[in-house]
C-alpha positions in Angstrom: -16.5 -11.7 -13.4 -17.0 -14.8 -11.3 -17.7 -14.6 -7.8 -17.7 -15.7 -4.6 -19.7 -18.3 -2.3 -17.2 -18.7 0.4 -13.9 -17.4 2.1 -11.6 -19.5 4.3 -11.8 -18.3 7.7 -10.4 -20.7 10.0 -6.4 -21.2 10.3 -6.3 -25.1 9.2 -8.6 -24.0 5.9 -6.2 -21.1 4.9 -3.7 -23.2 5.4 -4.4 -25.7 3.2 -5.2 -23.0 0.3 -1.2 -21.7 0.8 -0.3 -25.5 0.7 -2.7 -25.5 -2.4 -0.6 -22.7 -4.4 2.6 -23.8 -3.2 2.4 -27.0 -4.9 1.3 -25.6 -8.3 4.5 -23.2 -7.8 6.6 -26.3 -7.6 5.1 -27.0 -10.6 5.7 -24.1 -12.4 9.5 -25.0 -11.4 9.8 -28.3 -12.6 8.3 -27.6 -15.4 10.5 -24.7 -16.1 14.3 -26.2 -15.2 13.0 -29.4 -17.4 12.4 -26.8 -20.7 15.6 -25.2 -19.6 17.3 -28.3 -20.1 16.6 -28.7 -23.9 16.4 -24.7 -24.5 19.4 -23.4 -22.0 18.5 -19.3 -23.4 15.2 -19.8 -22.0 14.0 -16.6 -19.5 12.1 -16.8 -16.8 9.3 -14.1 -18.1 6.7 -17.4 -18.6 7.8 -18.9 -14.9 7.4 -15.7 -13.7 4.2 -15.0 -15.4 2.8 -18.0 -14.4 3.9 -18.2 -10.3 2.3 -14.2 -10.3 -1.3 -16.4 -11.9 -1.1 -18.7 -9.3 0.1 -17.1 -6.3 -2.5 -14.5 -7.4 -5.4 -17.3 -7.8 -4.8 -18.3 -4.1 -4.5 -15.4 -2.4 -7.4 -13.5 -3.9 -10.0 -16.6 -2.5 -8.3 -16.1 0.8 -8.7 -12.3 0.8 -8.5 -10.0 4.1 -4.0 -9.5 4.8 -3.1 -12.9 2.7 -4.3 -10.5 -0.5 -3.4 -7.3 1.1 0.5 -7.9 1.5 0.1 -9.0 -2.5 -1.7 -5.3 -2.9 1.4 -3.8 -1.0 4.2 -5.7 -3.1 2.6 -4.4 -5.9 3.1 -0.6 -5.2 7.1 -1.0 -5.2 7.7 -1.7 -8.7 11.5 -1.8 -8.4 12.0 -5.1 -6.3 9.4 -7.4 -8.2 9.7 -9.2 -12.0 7.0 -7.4 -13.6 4.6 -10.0 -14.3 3.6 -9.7 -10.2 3.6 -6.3 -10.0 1.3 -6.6 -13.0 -1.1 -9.3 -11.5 -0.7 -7.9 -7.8 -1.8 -4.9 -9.0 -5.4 -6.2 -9.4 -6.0 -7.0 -5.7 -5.9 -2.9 -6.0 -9.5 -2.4 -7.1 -10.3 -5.5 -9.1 -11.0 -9.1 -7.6 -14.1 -11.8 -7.6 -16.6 -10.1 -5.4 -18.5 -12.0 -2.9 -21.4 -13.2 -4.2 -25.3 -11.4 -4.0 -26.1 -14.3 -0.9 -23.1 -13.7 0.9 -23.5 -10.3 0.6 -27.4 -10.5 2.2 -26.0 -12.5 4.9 -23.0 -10.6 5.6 -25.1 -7.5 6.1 -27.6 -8.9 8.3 -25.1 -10.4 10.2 -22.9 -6.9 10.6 -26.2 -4.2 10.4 -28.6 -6.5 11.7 -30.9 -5.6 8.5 -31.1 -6.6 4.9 -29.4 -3.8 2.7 -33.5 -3.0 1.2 -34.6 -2.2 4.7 -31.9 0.1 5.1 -31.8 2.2 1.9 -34.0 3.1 -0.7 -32.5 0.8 -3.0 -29.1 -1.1 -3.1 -27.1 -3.1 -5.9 -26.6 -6.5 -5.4 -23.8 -6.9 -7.4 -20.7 -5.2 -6.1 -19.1 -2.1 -8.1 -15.4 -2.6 -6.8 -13.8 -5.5 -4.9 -10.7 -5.3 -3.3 -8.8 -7.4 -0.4 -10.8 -6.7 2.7 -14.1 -4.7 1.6 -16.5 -4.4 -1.5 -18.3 -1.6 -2.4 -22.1 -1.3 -3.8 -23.7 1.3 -5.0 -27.0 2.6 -2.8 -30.0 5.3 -3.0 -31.3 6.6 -0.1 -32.9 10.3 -0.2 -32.3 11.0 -3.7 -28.2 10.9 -3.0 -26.1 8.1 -4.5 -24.1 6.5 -2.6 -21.0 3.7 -2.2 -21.7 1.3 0.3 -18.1 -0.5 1.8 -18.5 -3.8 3.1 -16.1 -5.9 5.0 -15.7 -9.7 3.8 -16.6 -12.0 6.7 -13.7 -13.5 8.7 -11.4 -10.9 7.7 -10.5 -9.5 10.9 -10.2 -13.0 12.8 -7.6 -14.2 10.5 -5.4 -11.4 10.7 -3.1 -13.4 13.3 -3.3 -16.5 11.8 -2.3 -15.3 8.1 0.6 -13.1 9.4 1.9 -16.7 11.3 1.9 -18.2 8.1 4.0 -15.9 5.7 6.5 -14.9 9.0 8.8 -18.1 7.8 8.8 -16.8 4.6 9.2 -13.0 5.5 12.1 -13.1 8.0 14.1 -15.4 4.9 13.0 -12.8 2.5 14.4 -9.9 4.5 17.2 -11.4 6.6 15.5 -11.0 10.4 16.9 -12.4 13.1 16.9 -11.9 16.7 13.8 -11.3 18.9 13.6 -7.7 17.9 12.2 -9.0 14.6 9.0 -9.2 16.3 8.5 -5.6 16.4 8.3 -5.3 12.8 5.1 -8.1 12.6 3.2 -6.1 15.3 3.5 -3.2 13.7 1.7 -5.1 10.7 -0.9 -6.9 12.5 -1.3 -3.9 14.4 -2.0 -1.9 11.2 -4.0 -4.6 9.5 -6.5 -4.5 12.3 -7.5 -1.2 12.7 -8.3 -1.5 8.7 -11.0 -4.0 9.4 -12.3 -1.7 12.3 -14.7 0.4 9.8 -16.1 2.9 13.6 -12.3 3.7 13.0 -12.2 4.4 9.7 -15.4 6.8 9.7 -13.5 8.9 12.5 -10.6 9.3 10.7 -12.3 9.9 7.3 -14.3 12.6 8.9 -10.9 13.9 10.7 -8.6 13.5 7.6 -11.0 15.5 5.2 -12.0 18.1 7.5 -8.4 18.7 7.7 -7.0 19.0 3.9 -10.7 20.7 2.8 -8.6 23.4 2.2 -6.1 21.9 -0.1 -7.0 23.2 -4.2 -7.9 20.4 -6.3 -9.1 18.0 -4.1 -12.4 16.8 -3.5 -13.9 14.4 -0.4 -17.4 12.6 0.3 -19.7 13.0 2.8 -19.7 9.9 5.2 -22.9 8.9 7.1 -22.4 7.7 10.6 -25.9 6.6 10.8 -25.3 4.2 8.0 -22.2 2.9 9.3 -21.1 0.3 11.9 -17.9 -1.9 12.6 -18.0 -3.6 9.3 -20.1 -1.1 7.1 -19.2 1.9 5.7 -21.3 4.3 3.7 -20.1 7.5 2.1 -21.1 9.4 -0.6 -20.6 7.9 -4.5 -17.9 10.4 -6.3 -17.8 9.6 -10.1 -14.4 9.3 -11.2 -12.2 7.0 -12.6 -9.0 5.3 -11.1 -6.0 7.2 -10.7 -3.8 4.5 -12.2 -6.6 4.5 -15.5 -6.5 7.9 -15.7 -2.9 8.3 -16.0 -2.9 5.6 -18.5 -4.9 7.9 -20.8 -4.1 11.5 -19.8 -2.0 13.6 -22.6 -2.7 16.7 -21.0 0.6 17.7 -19.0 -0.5 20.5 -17.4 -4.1 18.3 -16.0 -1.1 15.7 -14.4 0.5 18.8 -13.1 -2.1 19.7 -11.2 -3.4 16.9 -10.0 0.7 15.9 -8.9 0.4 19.0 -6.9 -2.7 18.1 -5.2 -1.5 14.6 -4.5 1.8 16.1 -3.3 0.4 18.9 -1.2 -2.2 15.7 0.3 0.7 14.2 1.3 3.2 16.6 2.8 0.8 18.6 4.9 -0.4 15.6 6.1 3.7 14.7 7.3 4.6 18.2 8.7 1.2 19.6 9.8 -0.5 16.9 11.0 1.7 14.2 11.6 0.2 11.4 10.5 -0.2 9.9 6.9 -2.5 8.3 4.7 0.1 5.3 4.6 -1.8 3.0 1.8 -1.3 5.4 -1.5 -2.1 3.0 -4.4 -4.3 4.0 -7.4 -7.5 1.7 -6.1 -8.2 4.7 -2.9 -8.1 7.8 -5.5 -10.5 8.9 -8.1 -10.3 11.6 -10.7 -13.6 13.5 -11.9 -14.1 15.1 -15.2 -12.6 18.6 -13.8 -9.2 17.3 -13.1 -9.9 17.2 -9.1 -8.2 14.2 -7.0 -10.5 12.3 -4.7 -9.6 10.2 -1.8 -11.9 7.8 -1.0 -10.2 5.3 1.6 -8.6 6.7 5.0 -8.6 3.4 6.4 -4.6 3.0 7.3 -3.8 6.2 9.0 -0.2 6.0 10.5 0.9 8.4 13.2 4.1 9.8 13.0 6.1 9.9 16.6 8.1 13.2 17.2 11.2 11.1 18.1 10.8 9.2 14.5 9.4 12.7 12.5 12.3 14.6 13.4 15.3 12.5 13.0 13.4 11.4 9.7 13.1 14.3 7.6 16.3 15.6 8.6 18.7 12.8 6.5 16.1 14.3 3.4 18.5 17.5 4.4 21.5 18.0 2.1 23.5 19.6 5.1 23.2 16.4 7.5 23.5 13.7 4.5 27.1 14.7 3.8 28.0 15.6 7.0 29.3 12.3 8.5 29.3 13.1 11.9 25.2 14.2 11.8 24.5 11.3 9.5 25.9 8.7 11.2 24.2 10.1 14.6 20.7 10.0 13.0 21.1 6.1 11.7 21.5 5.8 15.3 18.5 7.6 16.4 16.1 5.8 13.8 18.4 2.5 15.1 19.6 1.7 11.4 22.8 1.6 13.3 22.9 0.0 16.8 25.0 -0.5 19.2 26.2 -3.9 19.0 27.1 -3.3 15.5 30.1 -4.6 14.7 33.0 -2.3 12.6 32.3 -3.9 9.8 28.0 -4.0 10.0 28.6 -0.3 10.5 31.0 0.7 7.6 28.4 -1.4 5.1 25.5 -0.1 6.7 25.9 3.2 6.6 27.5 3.1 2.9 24.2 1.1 2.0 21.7 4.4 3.6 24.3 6.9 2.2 23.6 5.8 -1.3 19.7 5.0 -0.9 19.4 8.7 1.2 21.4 11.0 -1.7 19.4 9.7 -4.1 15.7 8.8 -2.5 15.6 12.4 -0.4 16.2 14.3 -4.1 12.6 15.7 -3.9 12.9 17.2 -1.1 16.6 19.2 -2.0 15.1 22.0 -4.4 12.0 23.8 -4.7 10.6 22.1 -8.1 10.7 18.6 -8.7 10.1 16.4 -12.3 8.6 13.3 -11.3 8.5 12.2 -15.0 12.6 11.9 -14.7 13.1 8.9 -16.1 16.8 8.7 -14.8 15.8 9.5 -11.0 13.2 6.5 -11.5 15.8 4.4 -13.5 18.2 4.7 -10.6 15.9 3.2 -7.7 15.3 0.7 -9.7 18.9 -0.2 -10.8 19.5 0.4 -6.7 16.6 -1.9 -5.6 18.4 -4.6 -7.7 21.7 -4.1 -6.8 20.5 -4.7 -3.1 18.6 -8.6 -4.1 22.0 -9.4 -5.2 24.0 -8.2 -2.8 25.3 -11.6 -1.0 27.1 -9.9 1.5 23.6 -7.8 2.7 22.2 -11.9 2.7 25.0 -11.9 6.0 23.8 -9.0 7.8 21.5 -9.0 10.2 18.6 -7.4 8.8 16.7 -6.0 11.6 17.2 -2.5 10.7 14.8 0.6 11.6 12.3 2.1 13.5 9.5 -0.1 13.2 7.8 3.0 11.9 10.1 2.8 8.5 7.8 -0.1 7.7 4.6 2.6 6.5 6.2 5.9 6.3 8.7 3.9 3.4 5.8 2.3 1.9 3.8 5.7 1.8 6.7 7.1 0.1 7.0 4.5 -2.3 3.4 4.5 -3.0 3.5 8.1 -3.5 6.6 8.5 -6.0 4.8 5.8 -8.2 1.5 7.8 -8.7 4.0 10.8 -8.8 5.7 9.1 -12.2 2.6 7.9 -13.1 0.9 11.1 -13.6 4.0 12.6 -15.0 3.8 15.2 -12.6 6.1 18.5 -11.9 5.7 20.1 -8.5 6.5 22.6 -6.1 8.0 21.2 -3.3 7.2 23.6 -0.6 3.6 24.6 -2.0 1.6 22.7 1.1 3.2 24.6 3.3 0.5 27.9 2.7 -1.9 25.1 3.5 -0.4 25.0 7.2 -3.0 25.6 10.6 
């Protein structure tokens, strides 16, 4: 794999990479309505393949939150042609790593020591590489271990990357009005505290301290001393990729098990200790040879507000659902409905959550679930369709939400998809002989 001598940092030289991608997009288009011309039953599976190539080629030389809103498109399957969800899927675990310079320097600079005066030996050439960190592999005292480091620049361009894609975002998604705002902060907000690595040691240390208890799951050891704002070292757990493993695994009752782990991770997480490892894509968990699930990134943590938590999880209740009265007063509470809704905004909008609710909250209506259902699957998808061509949803105002719907959804989303793709069947209400 190539790599790389150099990442954009400032705003003008990001800038001019987007500028850069955009015009070979344009490209893709022309070239595509001209074919289209002579061959009118021509598809758009080769544009699409080849705007997901280029948009991918840009962002991952920018890196840091330009790559990492590709990584997060890529966990919602339904809402993407799949030739992006297919190439965004590599910023997961699998991009040009920085190269075995940079890496000397960027140490120095962030541990004030070359990587050889620190451990007993380290690999120059990076392991993984993903959109803000790359991890090595490191001896020290006979234990092996993984050694995450931040690309440089990553955390200064935060701002400056979100300003650029806001244009395109609040088009994508309808925003308008100054509440809109809310919605980017919670982003940048997010974004930041991932490239703050002191951070992400406490809450490593917190998380897995917490779920030790959880059968079938497995943590590292993380080393403070070995550790600093940009550097991260932990212990090396052999594994493979969840996303690999599933691709292989024919033993149903090893994806059972692993489904429940993952799903036990999760909910006593929610209801125990409210807050959420809220980036669940198949580049932060490993499986070992004995079929245990291990977590190896508890660098987006979101916390989960009682006044958001309780209004939340009761639309996943049957009883308030289809009782229009009590559903109508939580859209209000989690301000999917507000108050200068119009008669109209209100009739479509709570039609729109009725539909999404009934069928999104289904895991949580019976004790047992089958996350290999094809149909339940089949339906999101067919929903998450519906919704890019609804043109009357293009006339609503789109600011809709809690801000905090931005990462609980995506956790959510993120976990059903490593649901389906182990195939796994559950008990619902198992993490609860987990709780303190």
């Amino acid at each position: 794999m190539k790599t790389i001598d150099t990442i954009p940092t400032n705003k003008i030289q990001r800038a001019g990479q987007l500028v850069k991608t955009g015009i070979k997009v344009g490209g893709n288009y022309l070239a595509y309505y001209g074919e289209k011309i002579v061959n009118p039953a021509l598809s758009k599976d080769k544009l699409n393949e080849n705007n997901a190539e280029d948009i991918y080629d840009g962002l991952q030389n920018l890196k840091g939150s330009a790559l990492k809103v590709a990584q997060m498109l890529s966990m919602d399957k339904s809402i993407m042609p799949q030739a992006y969800v297919d190439k965004f899927s590599l910023s997961q675990f699998s991009v040009p790593p920085l190269s075995a310079p940079l890496v000397r320097k960027t140490f120095k600079r962030y541990l004030g020591k070359f990587p050889e005066e620190i451990y007993d030996s380290f690999t120059p050439d990076s392991t993984n590489a993903a959109s803000i960190g790359q991890v090595h592999v490191a001896y020290k005292d006979g234990k092996k271990l993984a050694v995450k480091i931040q690309y440089p620049g990553v955390a200064d361009s935060i701002s400056s990357d979100l300003a650029l894609v806001k244009p395109f975002a609040t088009r994508m998604f309808n925003l308008k009005g100054k509440d809109s705002e809310k919605y980017f902060i919670e982003v940048e907000n997010k974004l930041l505290e991932e490239t703050d690595y002191v951070l992400e040691l406490k809450q490593s240390i917190e998380m897995s301290n917490s779920c030790r208890a959880i059968a079938n799951i497995k943590f590292p050891c993380y080393y403070k001393e070995l550790s600093s704002k940009k550097i991260l070292t932990m212990d090396w757990m052999e594994g493979e990729h969840l996303s690999e493993f599933a691709a292989h695994n024919t033993d149903r009752e090893k994806g059972d098990r692993l489904g429940q782990a993952l799903w036990d991770f999760y909910m006593f997480q929610i209801h125990e200790l409210r807050q959420v490892h809220a980036d669940p894509h198949p580049g932060n968990f490993l499986i070992d040879s004995e079929g245990n699930l291990m977590p190896i990134d508890f660098g987006c943590i979101k916390k989960i507000p009682n006044e958001f938590y309780v209004p939340y999880f009761e639309l996943a209740k049957p009883e308030f659902i289809n009782n229009p009265i009590l559903f109508a007063e939580k859209l209000y509470e989690l301000e999917i409905l507000r108050n200068d809704d119009s008669p109209k905004e209100i009739e479509y909008f709570t039609g729109i959550f009725h539909r999404l609710l009934s069928l999104f909250t289904q895991p949580f209506h019976a004790d047992h679930f089958d996350f290999s259902d094809e149909a339940f699957f089949g339906a999101i998808a067919t929903m998450g369709e519906e919704f890019t061509k609804d043109t009357q949803l293009r006339k609503m105002n789109g600011n809709r939400g809690s801000k905090h719907f931005l990462y609980i959804n995506r956790t959510f989303f993120g976990l059903y998809n490593l649901m389906h793709d182990l195939k796994a069947r559950v008990d619902t209400q198992n993490y609860i002989r987990y709780n303190l």
